[in-house]
N, CA, C, O and CB atoms as a CASP TS submission, in Angstrom:
PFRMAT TS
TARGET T0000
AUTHOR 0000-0000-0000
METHOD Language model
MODEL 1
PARENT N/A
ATOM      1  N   UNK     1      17.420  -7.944  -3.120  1.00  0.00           N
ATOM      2  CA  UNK     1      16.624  -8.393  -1.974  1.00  0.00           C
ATOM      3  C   UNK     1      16.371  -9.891  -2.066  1.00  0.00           C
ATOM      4  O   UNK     1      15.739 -10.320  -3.032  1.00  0.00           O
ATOM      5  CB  UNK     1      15.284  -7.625  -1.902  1.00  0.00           C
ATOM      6  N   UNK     2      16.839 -10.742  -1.092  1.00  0.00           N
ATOM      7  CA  UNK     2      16.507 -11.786  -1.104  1.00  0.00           C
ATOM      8  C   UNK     2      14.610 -12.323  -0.646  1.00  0.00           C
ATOM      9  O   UNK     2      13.920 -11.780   0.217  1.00  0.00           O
ATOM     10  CB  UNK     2      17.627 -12.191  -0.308  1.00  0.00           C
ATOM     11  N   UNK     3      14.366 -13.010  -1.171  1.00  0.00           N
ATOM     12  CA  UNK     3      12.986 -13.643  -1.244  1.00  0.00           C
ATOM     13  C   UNK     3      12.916 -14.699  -0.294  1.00  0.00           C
ATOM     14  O   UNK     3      13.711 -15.639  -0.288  1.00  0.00           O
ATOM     15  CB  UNK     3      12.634 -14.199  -2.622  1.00  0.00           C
ATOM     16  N   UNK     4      12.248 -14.599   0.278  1.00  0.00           N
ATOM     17  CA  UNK     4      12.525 -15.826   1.904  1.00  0.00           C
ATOM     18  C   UNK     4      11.419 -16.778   1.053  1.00  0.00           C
ATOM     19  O   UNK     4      10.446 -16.446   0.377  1.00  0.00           O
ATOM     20  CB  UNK     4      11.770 -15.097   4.233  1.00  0.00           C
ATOM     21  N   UNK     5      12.119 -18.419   1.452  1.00  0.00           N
ATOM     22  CA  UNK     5      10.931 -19.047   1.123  1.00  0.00           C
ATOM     23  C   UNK     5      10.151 -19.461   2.145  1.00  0.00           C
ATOM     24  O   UNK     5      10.710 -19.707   3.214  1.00  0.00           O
ATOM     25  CB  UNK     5      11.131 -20.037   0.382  1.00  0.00           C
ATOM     26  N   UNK     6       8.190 -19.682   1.987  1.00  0.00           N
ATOM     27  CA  UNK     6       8.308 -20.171   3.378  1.00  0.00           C
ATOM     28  C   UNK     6       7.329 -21.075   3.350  1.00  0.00           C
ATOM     29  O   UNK     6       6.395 -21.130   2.550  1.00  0.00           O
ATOM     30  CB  UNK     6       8.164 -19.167   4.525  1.00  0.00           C
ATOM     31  N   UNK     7       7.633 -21.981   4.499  1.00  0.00           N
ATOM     32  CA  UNK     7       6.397 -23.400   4.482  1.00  0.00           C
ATOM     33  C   UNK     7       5.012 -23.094   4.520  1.00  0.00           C
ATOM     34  O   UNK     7       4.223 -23.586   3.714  1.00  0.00           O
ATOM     35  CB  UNK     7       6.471 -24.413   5.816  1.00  0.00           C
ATOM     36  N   UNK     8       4.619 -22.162   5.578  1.00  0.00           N
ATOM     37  CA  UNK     8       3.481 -21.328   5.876  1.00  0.00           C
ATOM     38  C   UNK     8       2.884 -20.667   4.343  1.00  0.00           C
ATOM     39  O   UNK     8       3.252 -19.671   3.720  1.00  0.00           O
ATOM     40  CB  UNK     8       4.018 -20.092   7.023  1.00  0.00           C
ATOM     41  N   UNK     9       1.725 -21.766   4.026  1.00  0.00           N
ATOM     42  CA  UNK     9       1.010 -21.001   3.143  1.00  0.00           C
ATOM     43  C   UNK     9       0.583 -19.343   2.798  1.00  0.00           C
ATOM     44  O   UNK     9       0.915 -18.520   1.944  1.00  0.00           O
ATOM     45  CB  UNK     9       0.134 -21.538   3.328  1.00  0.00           C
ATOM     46  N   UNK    10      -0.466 -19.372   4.130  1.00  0.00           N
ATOM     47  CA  UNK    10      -0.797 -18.031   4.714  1.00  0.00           C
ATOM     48  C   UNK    10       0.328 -17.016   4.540  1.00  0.00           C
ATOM     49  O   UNK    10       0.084 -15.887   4.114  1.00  0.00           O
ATOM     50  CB  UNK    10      -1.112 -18.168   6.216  1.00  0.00           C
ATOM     51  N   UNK    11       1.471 -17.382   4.842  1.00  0.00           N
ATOM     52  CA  UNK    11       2.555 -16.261   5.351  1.00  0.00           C
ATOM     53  C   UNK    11       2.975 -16.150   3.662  1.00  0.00           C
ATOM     54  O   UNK    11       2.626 -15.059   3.209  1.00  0.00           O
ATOM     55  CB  UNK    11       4.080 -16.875   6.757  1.00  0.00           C
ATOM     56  N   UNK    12       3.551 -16.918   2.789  1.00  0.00           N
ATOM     57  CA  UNK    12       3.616 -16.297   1.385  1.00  0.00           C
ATOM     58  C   UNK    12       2.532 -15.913   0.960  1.00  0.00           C
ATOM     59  O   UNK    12       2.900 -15.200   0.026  1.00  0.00           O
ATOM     60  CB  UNK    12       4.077 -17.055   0.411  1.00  0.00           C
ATOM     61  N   UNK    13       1.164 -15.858   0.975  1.00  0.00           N
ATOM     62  CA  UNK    13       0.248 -14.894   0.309  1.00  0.00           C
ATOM     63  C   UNK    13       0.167 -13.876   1.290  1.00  0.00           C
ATOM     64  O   UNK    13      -0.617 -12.972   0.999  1.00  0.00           O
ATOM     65  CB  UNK    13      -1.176 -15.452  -0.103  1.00  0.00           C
ATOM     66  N   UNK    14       0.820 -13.761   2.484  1.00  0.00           N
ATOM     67  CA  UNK    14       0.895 -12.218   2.836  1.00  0.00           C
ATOM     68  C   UNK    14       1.839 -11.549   2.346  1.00  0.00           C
ATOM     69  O   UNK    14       1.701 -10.372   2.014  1.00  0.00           O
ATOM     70  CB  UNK    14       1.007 -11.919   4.121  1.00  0.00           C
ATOM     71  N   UNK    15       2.888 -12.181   2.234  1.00  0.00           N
ATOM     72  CA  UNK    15       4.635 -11.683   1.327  1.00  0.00           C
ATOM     73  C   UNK    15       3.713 -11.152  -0.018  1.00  0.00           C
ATOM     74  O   UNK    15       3.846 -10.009  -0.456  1.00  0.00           O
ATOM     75  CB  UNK    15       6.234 -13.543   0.729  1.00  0.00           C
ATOM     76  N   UNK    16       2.966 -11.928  -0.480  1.00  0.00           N
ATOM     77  CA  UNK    16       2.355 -11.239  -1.736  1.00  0.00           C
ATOM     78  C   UNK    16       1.898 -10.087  -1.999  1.00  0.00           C
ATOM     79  O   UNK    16       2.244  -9.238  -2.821  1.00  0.00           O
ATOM     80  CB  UNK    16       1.516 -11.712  -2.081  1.00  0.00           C
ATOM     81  N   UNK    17       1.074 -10.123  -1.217  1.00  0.00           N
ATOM     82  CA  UNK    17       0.286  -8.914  -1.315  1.00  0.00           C
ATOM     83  C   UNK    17       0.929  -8.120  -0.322  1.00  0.00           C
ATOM     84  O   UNK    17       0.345  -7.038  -0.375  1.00  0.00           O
ATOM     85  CB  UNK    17      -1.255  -9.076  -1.088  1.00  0.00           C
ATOM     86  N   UNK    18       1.773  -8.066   0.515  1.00  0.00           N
ATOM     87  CA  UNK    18       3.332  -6.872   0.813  1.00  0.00           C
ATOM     88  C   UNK    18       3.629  -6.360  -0.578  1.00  0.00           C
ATOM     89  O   UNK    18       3.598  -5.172  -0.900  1.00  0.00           O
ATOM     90  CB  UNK    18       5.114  -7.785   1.475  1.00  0.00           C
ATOM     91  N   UNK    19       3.917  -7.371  -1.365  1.00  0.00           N
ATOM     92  CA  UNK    19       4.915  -7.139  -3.353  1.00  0.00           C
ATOM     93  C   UNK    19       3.320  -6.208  -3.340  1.00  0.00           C
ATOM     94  O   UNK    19       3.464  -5.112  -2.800  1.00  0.00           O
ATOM     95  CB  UNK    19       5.264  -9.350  -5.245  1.00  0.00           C
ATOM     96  N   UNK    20       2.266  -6.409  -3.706  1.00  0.00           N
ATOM     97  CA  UNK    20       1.334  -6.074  -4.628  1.00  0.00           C
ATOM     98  C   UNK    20       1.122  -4.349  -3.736  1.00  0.00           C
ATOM     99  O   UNK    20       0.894  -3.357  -4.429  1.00  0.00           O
ATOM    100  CB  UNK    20      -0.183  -7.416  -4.738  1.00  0.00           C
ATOM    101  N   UNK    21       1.218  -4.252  -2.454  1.00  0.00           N
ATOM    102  CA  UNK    21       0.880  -3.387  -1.856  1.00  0.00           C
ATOM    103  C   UNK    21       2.169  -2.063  -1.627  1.00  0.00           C
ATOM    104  O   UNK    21       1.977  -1.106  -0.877  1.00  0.00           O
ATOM    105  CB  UNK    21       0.337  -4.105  -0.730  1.00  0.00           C
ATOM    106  N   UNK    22       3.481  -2.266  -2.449  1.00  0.00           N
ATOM    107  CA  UNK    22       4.711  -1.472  -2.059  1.00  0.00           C
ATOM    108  C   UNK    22       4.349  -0.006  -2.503  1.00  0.00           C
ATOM    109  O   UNK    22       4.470   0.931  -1.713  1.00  0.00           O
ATOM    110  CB  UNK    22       6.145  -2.049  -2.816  1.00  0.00           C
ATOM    111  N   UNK    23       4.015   0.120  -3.461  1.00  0.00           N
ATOM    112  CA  UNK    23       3.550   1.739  -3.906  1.00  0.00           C
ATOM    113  C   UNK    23       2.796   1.871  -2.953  1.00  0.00           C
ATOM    114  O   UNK    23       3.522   2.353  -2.083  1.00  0.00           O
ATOM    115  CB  UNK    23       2.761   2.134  -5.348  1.00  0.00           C
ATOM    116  N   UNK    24       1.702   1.745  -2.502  1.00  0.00           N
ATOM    117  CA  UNK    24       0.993   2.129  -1.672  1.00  0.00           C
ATOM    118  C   UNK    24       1.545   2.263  -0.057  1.00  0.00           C
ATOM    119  O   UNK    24       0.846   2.788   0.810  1.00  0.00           O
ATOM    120  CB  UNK    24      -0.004   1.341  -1.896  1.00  0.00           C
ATOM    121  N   UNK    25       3.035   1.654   0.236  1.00  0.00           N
ATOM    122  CA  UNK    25       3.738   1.529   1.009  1.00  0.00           C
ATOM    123  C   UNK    25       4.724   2.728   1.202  1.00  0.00           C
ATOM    124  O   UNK    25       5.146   3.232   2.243  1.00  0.00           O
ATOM    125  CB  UNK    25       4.158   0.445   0.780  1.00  0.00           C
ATOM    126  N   UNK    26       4.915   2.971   0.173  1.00  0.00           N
ATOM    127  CA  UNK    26       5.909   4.352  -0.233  1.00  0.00           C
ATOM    128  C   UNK    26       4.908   5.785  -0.090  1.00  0.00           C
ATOM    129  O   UNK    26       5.045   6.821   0.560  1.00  0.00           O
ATOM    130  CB  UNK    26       6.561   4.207  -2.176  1.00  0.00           C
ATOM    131  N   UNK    27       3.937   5.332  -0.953  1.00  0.00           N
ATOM    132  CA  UNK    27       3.293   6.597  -0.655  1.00  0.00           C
ATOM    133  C   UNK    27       2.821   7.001   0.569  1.00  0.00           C
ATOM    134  O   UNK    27       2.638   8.189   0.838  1.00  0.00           O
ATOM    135  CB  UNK    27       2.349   6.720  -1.345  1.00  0.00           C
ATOM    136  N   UNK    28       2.562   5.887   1.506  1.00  0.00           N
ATOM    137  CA  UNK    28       2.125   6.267   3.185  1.00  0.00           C
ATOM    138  C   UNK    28       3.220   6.463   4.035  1.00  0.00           C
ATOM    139  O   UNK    28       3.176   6.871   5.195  1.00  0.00           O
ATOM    140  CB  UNK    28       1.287   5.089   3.972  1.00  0.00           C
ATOM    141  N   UNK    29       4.355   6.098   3.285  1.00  0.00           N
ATOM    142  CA  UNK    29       5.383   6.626   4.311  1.00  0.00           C
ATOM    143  C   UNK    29       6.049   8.145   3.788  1.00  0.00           C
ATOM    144  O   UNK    29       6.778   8.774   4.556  1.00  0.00           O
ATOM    145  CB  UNK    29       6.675   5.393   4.472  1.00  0.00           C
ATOM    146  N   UNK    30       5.773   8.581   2.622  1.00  0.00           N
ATOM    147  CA  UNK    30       5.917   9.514   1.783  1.00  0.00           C
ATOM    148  C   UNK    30       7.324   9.870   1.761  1.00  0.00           C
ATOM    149  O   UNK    30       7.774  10.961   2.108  1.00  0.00           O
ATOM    150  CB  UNK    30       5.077  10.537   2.054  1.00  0.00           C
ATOM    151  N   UNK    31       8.225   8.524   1.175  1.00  0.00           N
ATOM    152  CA  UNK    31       9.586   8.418   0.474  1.00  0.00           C
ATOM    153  C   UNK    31       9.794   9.169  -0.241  1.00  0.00           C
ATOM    154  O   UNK    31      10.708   9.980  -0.094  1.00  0.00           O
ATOM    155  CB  UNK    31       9.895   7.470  -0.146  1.00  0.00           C
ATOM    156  N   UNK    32       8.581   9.126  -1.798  1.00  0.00           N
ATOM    157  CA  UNK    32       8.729   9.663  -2.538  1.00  0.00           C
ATOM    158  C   UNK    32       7.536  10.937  -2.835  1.00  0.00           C
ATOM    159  O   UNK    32       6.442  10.901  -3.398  1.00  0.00           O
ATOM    160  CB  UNK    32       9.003   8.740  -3.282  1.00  0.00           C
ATOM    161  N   UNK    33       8.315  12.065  -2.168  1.00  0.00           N
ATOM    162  CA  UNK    33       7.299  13.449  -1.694  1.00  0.00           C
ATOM    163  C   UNK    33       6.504  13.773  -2.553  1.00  0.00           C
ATOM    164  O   UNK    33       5.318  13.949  -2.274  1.00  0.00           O
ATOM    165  CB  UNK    33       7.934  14.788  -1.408  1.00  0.00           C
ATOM    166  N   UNK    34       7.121  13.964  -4.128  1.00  0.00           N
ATOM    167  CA  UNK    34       6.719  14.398  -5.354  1.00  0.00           C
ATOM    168  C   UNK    34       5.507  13.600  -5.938  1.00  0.00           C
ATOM    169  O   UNK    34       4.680  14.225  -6.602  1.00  0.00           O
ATOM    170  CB  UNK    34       7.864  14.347  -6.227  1.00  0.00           C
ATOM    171  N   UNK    35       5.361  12.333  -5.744  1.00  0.00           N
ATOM    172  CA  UNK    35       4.580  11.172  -5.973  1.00  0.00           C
ATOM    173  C   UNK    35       3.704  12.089  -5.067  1.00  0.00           C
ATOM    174  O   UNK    35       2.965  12.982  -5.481  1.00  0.00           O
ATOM    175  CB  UNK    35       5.102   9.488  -5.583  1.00  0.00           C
ATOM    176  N   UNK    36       3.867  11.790  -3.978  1.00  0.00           N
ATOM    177  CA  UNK    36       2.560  12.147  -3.002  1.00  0.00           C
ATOM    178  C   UNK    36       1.906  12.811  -2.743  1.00  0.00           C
ATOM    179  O   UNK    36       0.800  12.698  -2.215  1.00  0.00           O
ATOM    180  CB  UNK    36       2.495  12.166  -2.218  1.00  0.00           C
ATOM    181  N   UNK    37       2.947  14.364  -3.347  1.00  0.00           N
ATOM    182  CA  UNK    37       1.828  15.399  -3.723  1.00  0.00           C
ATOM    183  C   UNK    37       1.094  15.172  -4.705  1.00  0.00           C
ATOM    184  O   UNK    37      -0.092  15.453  -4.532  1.00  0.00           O
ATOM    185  CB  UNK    37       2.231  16.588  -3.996  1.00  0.00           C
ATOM    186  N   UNK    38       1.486  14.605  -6.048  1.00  0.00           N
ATOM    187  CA  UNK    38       0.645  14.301  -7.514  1.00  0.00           C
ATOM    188  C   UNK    38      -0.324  13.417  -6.801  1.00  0.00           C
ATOM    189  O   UNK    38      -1.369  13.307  -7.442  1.00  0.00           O
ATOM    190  CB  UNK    38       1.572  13.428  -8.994  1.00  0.00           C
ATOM    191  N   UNK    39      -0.309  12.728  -5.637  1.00  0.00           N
ATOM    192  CA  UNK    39      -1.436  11.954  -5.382  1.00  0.00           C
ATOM    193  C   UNK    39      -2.745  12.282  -4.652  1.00  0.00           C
ATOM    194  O   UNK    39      -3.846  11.732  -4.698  1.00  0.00           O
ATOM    195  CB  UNK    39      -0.990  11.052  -4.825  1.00  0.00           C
ATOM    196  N   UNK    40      -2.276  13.390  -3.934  1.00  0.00           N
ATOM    197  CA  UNK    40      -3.010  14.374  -3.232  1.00  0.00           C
ATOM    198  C   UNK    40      -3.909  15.063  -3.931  1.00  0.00           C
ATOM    199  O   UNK    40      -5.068  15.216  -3.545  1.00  0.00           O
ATOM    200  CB  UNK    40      -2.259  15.227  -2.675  1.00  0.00           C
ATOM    201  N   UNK    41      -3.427  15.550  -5.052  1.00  0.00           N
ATOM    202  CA  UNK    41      -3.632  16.288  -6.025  1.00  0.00           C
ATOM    203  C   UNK    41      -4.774  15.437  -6.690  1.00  0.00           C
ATOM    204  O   UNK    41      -5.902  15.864  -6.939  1.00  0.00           O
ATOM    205  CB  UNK    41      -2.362  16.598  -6.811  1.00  0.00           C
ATOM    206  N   UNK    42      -4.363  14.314  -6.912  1.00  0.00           N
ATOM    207  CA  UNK    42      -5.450  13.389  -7.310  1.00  0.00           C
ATOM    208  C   UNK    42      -6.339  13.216  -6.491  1.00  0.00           C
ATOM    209  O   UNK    42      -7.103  14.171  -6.631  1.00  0.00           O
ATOM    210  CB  UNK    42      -5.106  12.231  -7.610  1.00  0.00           C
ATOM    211  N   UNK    43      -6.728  12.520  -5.657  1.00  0.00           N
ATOM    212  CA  UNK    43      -7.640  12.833  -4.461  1.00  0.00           C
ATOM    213  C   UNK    43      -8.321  13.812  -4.731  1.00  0.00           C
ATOM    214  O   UNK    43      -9.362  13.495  -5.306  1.00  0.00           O
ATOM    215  CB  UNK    43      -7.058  13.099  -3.238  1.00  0.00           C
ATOM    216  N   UNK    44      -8.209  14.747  -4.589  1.00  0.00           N
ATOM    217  CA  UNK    44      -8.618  16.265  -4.341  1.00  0.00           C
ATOM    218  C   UNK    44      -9.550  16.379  -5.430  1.00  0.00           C
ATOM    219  O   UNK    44     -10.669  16.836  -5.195  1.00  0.00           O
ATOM    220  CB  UNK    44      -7.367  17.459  -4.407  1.00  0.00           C
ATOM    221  N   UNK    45      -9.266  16.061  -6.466  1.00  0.00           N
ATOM    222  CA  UNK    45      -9.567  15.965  -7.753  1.00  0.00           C
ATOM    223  C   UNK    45     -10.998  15.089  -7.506  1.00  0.00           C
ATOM    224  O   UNK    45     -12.102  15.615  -7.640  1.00  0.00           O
ATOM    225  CB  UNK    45      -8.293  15.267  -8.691  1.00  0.00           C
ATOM    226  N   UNK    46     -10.845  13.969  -7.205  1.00  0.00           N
ATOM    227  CA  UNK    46     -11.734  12.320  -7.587  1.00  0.00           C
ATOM    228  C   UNK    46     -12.594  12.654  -6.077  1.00  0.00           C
ATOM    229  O   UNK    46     -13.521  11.847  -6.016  1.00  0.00           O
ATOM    230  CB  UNK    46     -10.399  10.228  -7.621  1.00  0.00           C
ATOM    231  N   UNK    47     -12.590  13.255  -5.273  1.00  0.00           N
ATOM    232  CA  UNK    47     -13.411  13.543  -3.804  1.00  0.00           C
ATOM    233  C   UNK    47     -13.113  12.086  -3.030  1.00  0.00           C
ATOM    234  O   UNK    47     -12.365  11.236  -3.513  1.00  0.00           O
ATOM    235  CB  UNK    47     -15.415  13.869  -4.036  1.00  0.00           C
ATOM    236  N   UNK    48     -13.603  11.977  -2.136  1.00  0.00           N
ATOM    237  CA  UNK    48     -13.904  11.306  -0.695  1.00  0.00           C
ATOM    238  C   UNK    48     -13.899   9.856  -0.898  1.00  0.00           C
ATOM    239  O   UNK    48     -13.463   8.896  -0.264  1.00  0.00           O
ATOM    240  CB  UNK    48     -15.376  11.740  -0.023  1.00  0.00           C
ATOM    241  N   UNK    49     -14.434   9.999  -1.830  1.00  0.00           N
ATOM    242  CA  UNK    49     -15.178   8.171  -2.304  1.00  0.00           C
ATOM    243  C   UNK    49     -13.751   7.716  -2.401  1.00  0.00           C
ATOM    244  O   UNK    49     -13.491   6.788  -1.635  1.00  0.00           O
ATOM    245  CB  UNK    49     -16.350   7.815  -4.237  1.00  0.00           C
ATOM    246  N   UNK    50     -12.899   8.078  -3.047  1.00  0.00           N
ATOM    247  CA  UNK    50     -11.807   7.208  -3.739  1.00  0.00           C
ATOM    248  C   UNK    50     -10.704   7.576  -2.197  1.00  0.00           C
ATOM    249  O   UNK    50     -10.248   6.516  -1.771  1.00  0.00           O
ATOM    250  CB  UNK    50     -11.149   7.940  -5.760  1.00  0.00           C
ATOM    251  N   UNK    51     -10.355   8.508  -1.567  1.00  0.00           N
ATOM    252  CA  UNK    51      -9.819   8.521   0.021  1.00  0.00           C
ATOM    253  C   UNK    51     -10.163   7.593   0.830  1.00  0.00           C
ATOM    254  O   UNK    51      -9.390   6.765   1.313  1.00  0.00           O
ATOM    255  CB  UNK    51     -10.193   9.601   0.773  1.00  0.00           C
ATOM    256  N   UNK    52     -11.419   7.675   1.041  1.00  0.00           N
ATOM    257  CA  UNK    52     -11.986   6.299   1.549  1.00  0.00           C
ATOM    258  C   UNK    52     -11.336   5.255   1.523  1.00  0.00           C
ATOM    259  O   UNK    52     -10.602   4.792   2.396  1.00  0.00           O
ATOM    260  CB  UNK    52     -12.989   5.896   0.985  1.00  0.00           C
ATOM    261  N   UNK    53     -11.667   4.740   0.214  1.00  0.00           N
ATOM    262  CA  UNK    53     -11.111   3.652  -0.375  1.00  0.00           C
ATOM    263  C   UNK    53      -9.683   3.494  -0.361  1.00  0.00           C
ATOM    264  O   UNK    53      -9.127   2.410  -0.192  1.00  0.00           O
ATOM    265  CB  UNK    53     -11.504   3.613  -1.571  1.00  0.00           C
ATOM    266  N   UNK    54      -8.999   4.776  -0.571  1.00  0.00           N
ATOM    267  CA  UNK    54      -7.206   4.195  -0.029  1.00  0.00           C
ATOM    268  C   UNK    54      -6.919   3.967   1.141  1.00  0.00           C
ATOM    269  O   UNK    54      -6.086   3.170   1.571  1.00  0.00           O
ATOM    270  CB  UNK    54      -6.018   5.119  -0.213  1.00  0.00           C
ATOM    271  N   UNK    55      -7.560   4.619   1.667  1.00  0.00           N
ATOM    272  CA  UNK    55      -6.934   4.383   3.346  1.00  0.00           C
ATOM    273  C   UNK    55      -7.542   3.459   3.915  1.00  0.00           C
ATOM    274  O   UNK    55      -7.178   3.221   5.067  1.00  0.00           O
ATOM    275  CB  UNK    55      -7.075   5.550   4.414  1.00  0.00           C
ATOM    276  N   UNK    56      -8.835   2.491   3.242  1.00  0.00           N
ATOM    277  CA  UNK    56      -9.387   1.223   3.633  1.00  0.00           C
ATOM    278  C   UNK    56      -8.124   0.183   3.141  1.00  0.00           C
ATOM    279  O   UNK    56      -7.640  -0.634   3.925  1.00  0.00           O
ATOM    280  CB  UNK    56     -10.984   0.935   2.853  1.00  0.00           C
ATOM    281  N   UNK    57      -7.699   0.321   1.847  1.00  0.00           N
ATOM    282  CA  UNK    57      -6.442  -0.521   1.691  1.00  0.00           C
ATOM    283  C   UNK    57      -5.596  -0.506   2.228  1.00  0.00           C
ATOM    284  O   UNK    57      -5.019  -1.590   2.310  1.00  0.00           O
ATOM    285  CB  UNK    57      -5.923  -0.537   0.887  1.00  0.00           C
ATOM    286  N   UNK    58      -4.858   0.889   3.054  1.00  0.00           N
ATOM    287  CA  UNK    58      -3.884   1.147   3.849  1.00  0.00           C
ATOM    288  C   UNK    58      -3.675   0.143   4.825  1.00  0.00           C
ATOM    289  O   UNK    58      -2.814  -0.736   4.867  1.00  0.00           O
ATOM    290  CB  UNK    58      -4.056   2.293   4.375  1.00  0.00           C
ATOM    291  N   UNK    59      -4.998   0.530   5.938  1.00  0.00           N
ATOM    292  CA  UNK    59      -5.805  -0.354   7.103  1.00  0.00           C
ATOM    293  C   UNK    59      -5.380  -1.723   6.389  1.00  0.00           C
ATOM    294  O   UNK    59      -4.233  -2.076   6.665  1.00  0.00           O
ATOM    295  CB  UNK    59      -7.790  -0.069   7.287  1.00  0.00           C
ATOM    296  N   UNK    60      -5.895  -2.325   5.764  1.00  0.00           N
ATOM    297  CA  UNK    60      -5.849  -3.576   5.360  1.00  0.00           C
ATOM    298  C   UNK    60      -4.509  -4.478   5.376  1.00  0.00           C
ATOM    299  O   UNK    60      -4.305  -5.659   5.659  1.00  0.00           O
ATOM    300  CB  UNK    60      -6.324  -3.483   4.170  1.00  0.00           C
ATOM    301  N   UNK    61      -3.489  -3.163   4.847  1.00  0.00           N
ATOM    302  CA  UNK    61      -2.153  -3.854   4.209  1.00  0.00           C
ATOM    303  C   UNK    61      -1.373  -3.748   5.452  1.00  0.00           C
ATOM    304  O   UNK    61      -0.220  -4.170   5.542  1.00  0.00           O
ATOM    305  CB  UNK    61      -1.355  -3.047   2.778  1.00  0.00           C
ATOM    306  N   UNK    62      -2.134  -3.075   6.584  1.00  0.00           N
ATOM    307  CA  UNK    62      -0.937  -2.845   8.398  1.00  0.00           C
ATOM    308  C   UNK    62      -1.547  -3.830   8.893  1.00  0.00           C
ATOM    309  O   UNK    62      -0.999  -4.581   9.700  1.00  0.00           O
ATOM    310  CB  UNK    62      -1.035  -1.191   9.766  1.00  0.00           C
ATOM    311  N   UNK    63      -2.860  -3.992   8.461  1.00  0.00           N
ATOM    312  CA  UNK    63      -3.551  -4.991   9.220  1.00  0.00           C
ATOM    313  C   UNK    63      -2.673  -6.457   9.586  1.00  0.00           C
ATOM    314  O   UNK    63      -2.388  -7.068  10.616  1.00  0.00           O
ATOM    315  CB  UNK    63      -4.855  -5.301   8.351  1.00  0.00           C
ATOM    316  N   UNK    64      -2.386  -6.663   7.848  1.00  0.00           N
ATOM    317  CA  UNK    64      -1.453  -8.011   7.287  1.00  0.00           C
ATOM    318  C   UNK    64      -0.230  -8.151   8.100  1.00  0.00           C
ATOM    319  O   UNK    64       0.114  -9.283   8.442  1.00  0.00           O
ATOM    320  CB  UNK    64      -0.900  -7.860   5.644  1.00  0.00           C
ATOM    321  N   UNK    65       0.619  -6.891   8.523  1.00  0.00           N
ATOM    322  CA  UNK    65       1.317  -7.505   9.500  1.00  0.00           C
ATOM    323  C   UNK    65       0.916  -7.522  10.987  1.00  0.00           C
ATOM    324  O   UNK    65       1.618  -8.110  11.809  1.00  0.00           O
ATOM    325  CB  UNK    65       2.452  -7.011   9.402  1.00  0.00           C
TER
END
């Protein structure tokens, strides 16, 4: 994969945190099924508080584009 460079400050610390946010990218598109059930599974486990909190990052990381 090529790495675009770019003048736009703003726009490489969004490329960043795209890199920092890809698992969490995979798992919402649920590429990798097996992952996503073990993650579910987790959830389920840890309650609401921590759901919350992923899908506030989710929001965040669609937000970015």
């Amino acid at each position: 994969m090529v790495v675009p460079t770019f003048e736009n400050r703003s726009v490489k610390f969004r490329f960043q945190l795209f890199q920092k946010y890809q698992i969490i990218l995979v798992l919402m598109f649920g590429l990798r099924k097996s992952v996503f059930i073990e993650f579910n599974f987790f959830v389920k486990n840890y309650g609401n508080s921590f759901k919350l909190w992923f899908y506030s990052e989710i929001l965040k990381t669609i937000t970015i584009f």
